[in-house]
C-alpha positions as CSV (number, residue, x, y, z in Angstrom):
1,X,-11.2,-84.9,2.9
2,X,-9.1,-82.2,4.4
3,X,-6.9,-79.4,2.5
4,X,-3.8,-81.9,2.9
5,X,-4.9,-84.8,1.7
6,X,-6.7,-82.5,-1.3
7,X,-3.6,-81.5,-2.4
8,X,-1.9,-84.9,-1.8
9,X,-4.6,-86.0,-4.1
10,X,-4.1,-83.7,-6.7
11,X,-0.1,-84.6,-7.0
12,X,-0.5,-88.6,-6.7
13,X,-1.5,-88.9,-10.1
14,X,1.8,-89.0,-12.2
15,X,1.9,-85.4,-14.4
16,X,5.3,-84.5,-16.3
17,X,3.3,-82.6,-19.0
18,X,2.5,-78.6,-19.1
19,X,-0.5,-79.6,-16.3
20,X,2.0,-80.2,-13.7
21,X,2.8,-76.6,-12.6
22,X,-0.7,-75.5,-12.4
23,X,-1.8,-78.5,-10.4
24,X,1.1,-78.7,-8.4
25,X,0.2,-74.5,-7.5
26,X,-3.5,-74.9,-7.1
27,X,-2.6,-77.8,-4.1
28,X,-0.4,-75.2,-2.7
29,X,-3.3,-72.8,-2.2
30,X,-5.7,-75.6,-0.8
31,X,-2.5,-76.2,2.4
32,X,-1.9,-72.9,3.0
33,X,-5.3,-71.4,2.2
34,X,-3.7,-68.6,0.4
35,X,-5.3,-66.9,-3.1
36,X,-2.1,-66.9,-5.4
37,X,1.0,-69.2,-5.8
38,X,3.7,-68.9,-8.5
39,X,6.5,-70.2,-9.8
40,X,9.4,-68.2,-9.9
41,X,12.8,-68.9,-11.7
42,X,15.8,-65.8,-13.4
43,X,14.7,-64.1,-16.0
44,X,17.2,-64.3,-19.1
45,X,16.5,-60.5,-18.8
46,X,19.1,-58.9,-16.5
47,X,18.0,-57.8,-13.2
48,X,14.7,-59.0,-14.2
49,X,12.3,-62.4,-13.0
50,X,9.6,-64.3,-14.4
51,X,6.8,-66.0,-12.9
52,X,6.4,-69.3,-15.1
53,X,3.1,-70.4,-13.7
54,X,0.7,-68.3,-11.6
55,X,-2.3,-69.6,-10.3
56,X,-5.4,-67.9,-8.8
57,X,-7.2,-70.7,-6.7
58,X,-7.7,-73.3,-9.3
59,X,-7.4,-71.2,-12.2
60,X,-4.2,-71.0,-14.2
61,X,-3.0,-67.3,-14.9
62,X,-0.6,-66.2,-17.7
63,X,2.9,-66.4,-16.6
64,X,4.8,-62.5,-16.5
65,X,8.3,-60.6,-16.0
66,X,8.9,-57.8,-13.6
67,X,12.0,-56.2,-11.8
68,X,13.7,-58.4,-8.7
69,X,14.4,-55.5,-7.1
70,X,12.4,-54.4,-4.1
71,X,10.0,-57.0,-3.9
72,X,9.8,-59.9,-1.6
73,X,11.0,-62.4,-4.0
74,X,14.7,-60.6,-3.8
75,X,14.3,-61.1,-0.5
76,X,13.9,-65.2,-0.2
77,X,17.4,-64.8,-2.4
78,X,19.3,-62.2,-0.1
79,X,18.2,-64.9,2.9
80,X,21.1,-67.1,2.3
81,X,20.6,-69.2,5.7
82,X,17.0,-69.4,5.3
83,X,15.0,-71.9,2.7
84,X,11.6,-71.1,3.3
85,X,10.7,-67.1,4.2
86,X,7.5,-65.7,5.4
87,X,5.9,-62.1,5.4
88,X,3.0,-62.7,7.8
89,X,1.2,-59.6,7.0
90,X,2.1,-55.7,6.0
91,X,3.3,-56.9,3.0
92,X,2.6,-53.6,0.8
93,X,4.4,-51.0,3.6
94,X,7.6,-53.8,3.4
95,X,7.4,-53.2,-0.2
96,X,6.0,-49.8,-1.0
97,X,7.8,-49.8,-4.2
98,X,6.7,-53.1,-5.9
99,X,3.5,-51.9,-7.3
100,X,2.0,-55.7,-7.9
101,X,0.8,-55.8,-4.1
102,X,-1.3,-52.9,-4.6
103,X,-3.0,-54.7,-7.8
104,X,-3.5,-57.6,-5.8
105,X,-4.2,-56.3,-2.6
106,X,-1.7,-58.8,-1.3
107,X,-0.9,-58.7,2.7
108,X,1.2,-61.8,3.0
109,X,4.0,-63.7,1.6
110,X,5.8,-67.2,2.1
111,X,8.1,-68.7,-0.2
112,X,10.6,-71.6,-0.8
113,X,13.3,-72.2,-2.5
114,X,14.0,-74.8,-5.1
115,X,17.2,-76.3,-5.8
116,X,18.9,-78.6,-8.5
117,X,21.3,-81.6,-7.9
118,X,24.2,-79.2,-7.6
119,X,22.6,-77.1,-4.4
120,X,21.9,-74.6,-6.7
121,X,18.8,-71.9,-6.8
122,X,16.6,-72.5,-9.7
123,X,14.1,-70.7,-8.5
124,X,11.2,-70.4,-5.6
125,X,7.6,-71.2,-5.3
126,X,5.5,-69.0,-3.3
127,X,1.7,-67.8,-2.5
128,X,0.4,-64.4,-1.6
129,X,-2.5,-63.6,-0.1
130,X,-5.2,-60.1,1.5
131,X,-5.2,-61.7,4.7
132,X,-2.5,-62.2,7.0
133,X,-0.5,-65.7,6.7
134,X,0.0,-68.2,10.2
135,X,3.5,-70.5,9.1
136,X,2.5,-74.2,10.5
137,X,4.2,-77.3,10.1
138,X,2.1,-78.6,8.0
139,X,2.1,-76.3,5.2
140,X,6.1,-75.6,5.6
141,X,6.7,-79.4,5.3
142,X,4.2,-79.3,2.4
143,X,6.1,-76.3,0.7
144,X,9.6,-78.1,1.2
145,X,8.5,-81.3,-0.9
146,X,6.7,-79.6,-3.2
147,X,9.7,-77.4,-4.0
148,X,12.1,-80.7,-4.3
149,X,9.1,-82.3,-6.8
150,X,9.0,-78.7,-8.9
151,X,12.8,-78.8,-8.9
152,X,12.5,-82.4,-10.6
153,X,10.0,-81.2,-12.9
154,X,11.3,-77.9,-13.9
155,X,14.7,-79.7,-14.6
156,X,12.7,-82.4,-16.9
157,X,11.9,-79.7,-19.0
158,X,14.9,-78.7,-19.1
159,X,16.9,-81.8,-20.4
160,X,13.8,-81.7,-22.7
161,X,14.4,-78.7,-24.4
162,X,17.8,-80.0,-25.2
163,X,16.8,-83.0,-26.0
164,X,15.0,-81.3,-28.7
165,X,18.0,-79.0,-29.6
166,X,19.8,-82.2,-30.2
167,X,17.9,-84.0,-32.5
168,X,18.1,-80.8,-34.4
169,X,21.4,-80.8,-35.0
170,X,21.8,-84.5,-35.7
171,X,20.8,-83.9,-39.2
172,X,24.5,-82.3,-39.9
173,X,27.0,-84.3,-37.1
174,X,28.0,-87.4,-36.6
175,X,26.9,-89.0,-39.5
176,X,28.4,-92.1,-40.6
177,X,27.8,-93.7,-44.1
178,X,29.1,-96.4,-46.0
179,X,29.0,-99.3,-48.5
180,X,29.8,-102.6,-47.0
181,X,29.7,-105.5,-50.1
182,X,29.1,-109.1,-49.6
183,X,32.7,-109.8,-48.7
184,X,32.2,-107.3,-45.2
185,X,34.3,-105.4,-46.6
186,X,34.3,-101.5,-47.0
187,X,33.9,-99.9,-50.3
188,X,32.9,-96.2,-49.3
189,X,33.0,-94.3,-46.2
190,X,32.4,-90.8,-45.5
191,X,34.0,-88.4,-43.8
192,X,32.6,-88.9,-40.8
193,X,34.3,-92.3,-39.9
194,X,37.7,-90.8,-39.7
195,X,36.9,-89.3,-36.5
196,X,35.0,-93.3,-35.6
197,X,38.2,-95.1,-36.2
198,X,40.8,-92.0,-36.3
199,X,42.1,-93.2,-39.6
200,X,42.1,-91.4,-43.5
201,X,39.3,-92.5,-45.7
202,X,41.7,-94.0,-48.0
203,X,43.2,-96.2,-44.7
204,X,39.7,-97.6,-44.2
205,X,38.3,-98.7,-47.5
206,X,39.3,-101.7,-48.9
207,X,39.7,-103.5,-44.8
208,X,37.1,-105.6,-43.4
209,X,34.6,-104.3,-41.1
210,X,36.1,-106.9,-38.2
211,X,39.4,-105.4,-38.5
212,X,38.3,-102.3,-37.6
213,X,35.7,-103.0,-34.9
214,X,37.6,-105.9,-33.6
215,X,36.2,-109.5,-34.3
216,X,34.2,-109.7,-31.1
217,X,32.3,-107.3,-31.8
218,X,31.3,-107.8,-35.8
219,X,30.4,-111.2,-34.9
220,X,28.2,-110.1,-32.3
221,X,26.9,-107.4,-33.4
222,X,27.6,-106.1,-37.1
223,X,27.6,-109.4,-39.0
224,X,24.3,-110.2,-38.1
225,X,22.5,-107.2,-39.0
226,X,24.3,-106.8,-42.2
227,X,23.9,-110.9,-43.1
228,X,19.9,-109.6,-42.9
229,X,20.3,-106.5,-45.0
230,X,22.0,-108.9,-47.4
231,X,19.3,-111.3,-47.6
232,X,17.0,-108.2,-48.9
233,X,15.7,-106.7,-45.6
234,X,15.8,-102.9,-44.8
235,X,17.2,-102.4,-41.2
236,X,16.2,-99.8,-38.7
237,X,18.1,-100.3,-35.6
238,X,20.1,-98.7,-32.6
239,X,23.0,-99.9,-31.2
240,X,26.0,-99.5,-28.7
241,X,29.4,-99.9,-30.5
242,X,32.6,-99.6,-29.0
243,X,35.6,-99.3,-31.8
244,X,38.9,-99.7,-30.0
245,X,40.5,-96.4,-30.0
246,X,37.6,-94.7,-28.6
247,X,37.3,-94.4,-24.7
248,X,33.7,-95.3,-24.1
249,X,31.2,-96.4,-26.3
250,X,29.3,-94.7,-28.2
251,X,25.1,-95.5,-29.2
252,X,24.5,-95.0,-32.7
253,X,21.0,-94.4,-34.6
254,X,21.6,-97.1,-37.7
255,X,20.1,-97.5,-41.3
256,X,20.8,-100.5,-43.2
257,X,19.6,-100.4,-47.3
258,X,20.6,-103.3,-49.1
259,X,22.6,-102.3,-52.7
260,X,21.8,-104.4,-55.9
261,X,22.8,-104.0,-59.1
262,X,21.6,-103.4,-62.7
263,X,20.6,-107.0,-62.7
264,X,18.5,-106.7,-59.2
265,X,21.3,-108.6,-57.5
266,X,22.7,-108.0,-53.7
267,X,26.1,-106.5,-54.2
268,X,26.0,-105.6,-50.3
269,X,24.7,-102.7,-47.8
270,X,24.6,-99.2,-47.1
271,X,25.0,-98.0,-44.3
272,X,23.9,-94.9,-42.6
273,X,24.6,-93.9,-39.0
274,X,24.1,-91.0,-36.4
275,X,26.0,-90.5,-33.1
276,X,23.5,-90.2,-30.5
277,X,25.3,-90.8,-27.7
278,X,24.4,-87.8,-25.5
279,X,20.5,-88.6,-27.2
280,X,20.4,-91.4,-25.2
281,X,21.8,-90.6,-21.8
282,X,19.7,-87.1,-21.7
283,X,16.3,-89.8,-22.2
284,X,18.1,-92.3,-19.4
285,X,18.0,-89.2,-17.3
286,X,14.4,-87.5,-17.7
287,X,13.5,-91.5,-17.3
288,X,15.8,-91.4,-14.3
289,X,14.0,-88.6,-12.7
290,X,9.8,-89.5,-13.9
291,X,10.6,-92.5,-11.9
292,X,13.2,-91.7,-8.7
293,X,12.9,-89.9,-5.7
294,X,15.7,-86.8,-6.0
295,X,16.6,-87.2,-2.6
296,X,17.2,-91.2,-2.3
297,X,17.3,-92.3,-5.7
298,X,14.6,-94.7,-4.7
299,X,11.8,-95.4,-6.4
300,X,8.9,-93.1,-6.5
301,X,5.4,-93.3,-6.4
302,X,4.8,-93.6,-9.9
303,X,7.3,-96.1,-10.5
304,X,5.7,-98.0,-7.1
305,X,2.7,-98.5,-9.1
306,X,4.4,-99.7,-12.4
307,X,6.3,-101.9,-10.8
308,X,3.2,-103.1,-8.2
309,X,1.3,-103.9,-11.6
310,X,4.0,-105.5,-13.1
311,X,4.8,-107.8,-10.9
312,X,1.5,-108.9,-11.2
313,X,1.6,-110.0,-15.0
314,X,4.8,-112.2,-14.0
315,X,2.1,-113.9,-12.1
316,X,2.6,-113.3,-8.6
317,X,-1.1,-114.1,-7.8
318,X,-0.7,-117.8,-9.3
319,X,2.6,-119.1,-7.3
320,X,3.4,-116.0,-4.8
321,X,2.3,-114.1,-2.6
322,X,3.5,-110.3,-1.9
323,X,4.1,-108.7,1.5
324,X,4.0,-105.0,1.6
325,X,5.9,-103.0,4.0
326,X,5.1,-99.3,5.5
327,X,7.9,-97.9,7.1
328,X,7.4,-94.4,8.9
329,X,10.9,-92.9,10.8
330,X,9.8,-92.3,14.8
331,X,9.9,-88.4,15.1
332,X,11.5,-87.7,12.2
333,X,10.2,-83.9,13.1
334,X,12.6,-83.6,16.2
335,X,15.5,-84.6,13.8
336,X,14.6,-82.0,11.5
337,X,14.1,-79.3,14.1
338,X,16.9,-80.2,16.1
339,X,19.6,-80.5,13.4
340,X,18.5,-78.9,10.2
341,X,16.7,-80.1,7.4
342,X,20.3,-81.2,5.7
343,X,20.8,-83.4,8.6
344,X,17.2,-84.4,7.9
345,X,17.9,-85.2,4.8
346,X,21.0,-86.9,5.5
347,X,19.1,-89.4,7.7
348,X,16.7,-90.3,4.9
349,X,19.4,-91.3,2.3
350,X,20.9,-93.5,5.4
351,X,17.7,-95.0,5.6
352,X,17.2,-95.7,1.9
353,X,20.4,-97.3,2.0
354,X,19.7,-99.6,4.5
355,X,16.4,-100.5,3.0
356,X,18.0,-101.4,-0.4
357,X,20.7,-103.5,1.6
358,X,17.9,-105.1,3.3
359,X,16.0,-105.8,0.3
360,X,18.9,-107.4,-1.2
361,X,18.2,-105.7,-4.7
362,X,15.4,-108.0,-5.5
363,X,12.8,-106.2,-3.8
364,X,11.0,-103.1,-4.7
365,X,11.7,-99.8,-1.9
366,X,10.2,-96.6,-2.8
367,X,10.0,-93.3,-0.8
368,X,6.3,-92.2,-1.0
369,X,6.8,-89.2,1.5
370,X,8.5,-87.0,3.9
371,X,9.7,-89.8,6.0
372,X,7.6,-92.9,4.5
373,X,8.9,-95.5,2.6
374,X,7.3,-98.6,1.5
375,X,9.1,-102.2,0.3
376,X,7.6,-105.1,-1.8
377,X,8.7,-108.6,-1.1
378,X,7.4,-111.9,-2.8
379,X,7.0,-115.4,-1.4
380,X,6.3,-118.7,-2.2
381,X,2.8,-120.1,-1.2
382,X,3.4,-121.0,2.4
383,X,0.7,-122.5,5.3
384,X,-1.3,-119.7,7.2
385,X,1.6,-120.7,9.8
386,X,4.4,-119.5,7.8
387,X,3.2,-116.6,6.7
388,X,2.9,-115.3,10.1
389,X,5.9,-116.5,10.9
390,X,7.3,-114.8,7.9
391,X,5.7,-111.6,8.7
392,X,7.1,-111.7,11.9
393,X,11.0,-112.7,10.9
394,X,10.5,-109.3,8.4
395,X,9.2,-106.9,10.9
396,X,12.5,-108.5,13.2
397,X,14.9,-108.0,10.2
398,X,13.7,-104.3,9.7
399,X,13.7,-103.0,13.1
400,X,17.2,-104.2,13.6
401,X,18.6,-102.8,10.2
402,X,16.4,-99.3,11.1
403,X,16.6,-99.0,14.8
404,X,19.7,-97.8,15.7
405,X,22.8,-95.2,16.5
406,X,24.2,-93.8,13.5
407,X,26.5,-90.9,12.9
408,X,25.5,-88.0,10.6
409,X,28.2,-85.1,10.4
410,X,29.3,-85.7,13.9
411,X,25.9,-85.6,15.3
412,X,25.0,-88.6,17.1
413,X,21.3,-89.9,16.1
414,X,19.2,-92.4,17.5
415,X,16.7,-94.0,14.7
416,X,13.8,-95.9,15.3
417,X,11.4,-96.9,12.7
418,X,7.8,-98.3,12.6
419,X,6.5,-100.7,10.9
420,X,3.4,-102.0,9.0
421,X,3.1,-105.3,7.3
422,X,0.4,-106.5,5.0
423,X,0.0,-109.8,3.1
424,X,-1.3,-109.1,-0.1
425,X,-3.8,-112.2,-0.8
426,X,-6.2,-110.1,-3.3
427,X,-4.5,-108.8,-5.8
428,X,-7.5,-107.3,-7.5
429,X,-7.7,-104.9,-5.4
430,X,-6.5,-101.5,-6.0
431,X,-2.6,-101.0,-4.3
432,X,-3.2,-97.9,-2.5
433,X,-5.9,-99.3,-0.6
434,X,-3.3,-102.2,0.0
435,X,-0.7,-99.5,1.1
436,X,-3.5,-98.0,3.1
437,X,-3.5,-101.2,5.1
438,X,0.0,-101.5,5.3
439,X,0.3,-97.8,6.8
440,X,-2.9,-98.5,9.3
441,X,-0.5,-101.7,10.7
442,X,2.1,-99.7,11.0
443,X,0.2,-96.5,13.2
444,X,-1.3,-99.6,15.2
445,X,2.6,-100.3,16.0
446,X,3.6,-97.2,16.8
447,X,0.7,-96.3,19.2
448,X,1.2,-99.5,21.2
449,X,5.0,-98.5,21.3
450,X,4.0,-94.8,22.7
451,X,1.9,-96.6,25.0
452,X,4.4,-98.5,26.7
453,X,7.1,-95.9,26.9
C-alpha cells in the first residue's frame, strides 16, 4: 500500500468525534513524509495562535499557544493570493526569532489554509519537518482536501458547542405552559404564550385552542395528542406549529400530563412546551455536513455507504438490480493549473449539477474525491440482453450531459468525462470492492480513449 492510499485509508472510515484531528494529521505525515502536522486556528488571546491538535508521526501531542508574530504561520496569513505556502528548507534563519524551530530542529514548512462557507480563514493545517520539503502534486492536492474536510469538521464542533449552549438556556426561555380541559379550551397559560400568539393572558384563557392555532391545524395536529393525554396517557413529543401571526414556524419540545381531580377523574391536560426552533436547525446542519460534500452539497462517502446499505433492506437484491457509476473528469489537473483552483472548483459544482439533473432526484450521486463522483441507479430484472443494453443507453446519457463546452467566469472550458459502469449482481459483497470495479471500468475507458487520440 503506498503513503496515499495509507492516508486515504485512514480518512475513509467516517470520524466526527475528538479522533478525527489526530487521524486526519497523522495521514498528512504519511503524504508528505514530514515528522509534525498541526492544526492551527486564532487564539481568543490577542496577537496570539493555538495549535489544536499536533501530531508527531502517529502520536497525538498536547495542543499549545504561542505568539503569531514572526513565525511562518503569520506568513501563510500575510500570503493573501496564495492558499497553500511552502518553506522548502532554512526554515530557522527565515525565522530566527520563533524559538519553536530550534526545539524541533525544524528545516521545513508547508501549510494550507482552511476556510468556512463564507471564504473565510478559520485557520491552516501544516507539517514541519529536519529535512528539507519537495512540494508535489500529490501531496498539495492531498493538503487542499484535507483542509476543506478539517474545515467541515472543525465547523461541526462548532455548531456543537452551541448546540450545547442552547439546551442550556432552554431551561429559562421559551417556555410555554398551560391547562387545556376537556372542552379544548384554555384555562391557564403562562407568560410565555403572549409572545406565541401576541395576545395578554387574560385575551387567551377562556378561547378554544382552534381559535387560536386556526382549525386546520388543531385538528391535525393538537386535538389528537391532547384526545390521548385525555384518555390517561403521558405524552412526550415534538412538533412543528405554525400560529398565524408568526412568520415561520416554529418546532417546539412538548409535554402532555393529563390533570384529574380529587375523585381521580380527567378534568384535561397540562401542557408544557420549549421553543427549540434554532435546536433543530443547528442538528439539520451538523447532519447536513456528516453527510454532504462542502463543495457540491452531494453526498459524501459516508452517506454513499448508508444509503448503498439501505437500499438493500428495501430489497433491491429480490426485484432489482443496481448499476453503479464511476465518473472521473478528463484532466481535471490542467483545469486547475490553468485557471485556478476557484475555477476548479467552479467546474465541479457544474458537474454535480448535471449529475443530479441526470439522476432525476431518484438516484443516489456522491462526490468521493478530487474529481470522482459515483451514481447509484436501480432497475427492474431485465434479460442479460437488456442489461447491456441498459448499460450502454447510461454510459450514452452521461457522456452527453458531461462532455461538453461550458462557460465558467468567462472562461471557455471543454469537459469530458469518463466513465465506469458496473452491474451489481452480488449484493453481498462489500461496496467498495463494487466501487473498485466500477472505477477499474472506467480507467479501461479512458485508456482506450488516450489510445485513439
Amino acid at each position: 500500500m503506498t503513503n496515499i492510499e495509507e492516508a486515504l485509508a485512514l480518512l475513509a472510515a467516517p470520524c466526527t468525534d475528538e479522533r478525527f484531528f489526530p487521524r486526519a494529521l497523522s495521514a498528512l505525515t504519511l503524504v508528505t513524509q514530514c515528522r509534525w502536522a498541526g492544526f492551527v486556528r486564532p487564539s481568543t488571546k490577542k496577537g496570539f495562535a493555538e495549535v489544536v491538535a499536533f501530531c508527531d508521526g502517529k502520536k497525538s501531542l498536547p495542543g499549545f499557544e504561542f505568539e503569531f508574530k514572526n513565525s511562518p504561520c503569520e506568513q501563510i496569513y500575510l500570503a493573501q493570493n496564495k492558499q497553500h505556502l511552502t518553506f522548502t528548507n532554512e526554515l530557522q534563519q527565515r525565522f530566527p526569532k520563533f524559538e519553536l524551530l530550534k526545539k524541533l530542529g525544524a528545516n521545513s514548512y508547508q501549510a494550507e489554509k482552511i476556510f468556512n462557507e463564507q471564504g473565510d480563514i478559520l485557520g491552516h493545517i501544516f507539517v514541519i519537518d529536519s529535512l528539507p520539503q519537495v512540494e508535489n502534486t500529490k501531496s498539495k492536492e492531498f493538503f487542499r482536501l484535507l483542509a476543506q474536510r478539517v474545515g467541515v469538521e472543525y465547523q461541526r464542533q462548532i455548531i456543537n458547542r452551541e448546540l450545547k449552549q442552547r439546551q442550556d438556556m432552554i431551561a429559562s426561555s421559551e417556555q410555554y405552559m398551560s391547562f387545556v380541559d376537556t372542552d379544548y379550551i384554555y384555562r391557564v397559560v403562562s407568560k410565555g404564550y403572549e409572545s406565541l400568539f401576541n395576545l395578554n393572558q387574560a385575551d387567551i384563557i377562556g378561547r378554544p385552542v382552534y381559535e387560536l392555532h386556526g382549525l386546520a391545524v388543531f385538528e391535525g395536529q393538537i386535538k389528537p395528542l391532547l384526545d390521548r393525554c385525555m384518555q390517561g396517557e403521558q405524552i412526550k413529543t415534538q412538533l412543528w406549529v405554525h400560529p398565524p401571526h408568526i412568520e415561520k414556524p416554529i418546532f417546539l419540545d412538548i409535554h402532555h400530563n393529563p390533570y384529574y381531580d380529587a375523585n381521580g377523574k380527567i378534568k384535561g391536560a397540562i401542557v408544557s412546551a420549549h421553543n427549540i426552533t434554532e435546536l433543530e436547525k443547528a442538528k439539520n446542519k451538523v447532519e447536513y455536513l456528516a453527510n454532504h460534500d462542502s463543495l457540491t452539497g452531494l453526498a459524501n462517502r459516508r452517506s454513499l455507504f448508508e444509503q448503498f446499505h439501505s437500499l438493500l433492506d428495501q430489497g433491491v437484491s429480490n426485484d432489482k438490480k443496481m448499476i453503479i457509476a464511476y465518473i472521473d473528469i478528463d484532466d481535471f489537473k490542467s483545469i486547475n493549473d490553468n485557471f485556478g483552483h476557484k475555477i476548479g472548483d467552479l467546474v465541479l459544482k457544474e458537474v454535480a449539477n448535471t449529475l443530479t439533473k441526470v439522476s432525476e432526484g431518484e438516484d443516489t450521486v456522491a462526490r468521493i474525491g478530487g474529481d470522482e463522483f459515483v451514481l447509484f441507479t436501480t432497475c427492474n430484472n431485465m434479460t442479460d440482453f437488456g442489461y447491456q443494453s441498459l448499460l450502454h443507453r447510461w454510459r450514452k446519457r452521461l457522456q452527453q450531459a458531461l462532455c461538453k463546452q461550458i462557460t465558467i467566469d468567462e472562461y471557455e472550458i471543454t469537459l469530458s468525462a469518463s466513465i465506469g459502469l458496473h452491474l451489481v449482481t452480488d449484493t453481498s459483497t462489500e461496496l467498495s470492492s463494487l466501487i473498485s470495479n466500477a472505477d477499474n471500468e472506467m480507467f479501461k475507458h479512458k485508456q482506450n480513449g488516450a489510445a485513439q487520440q
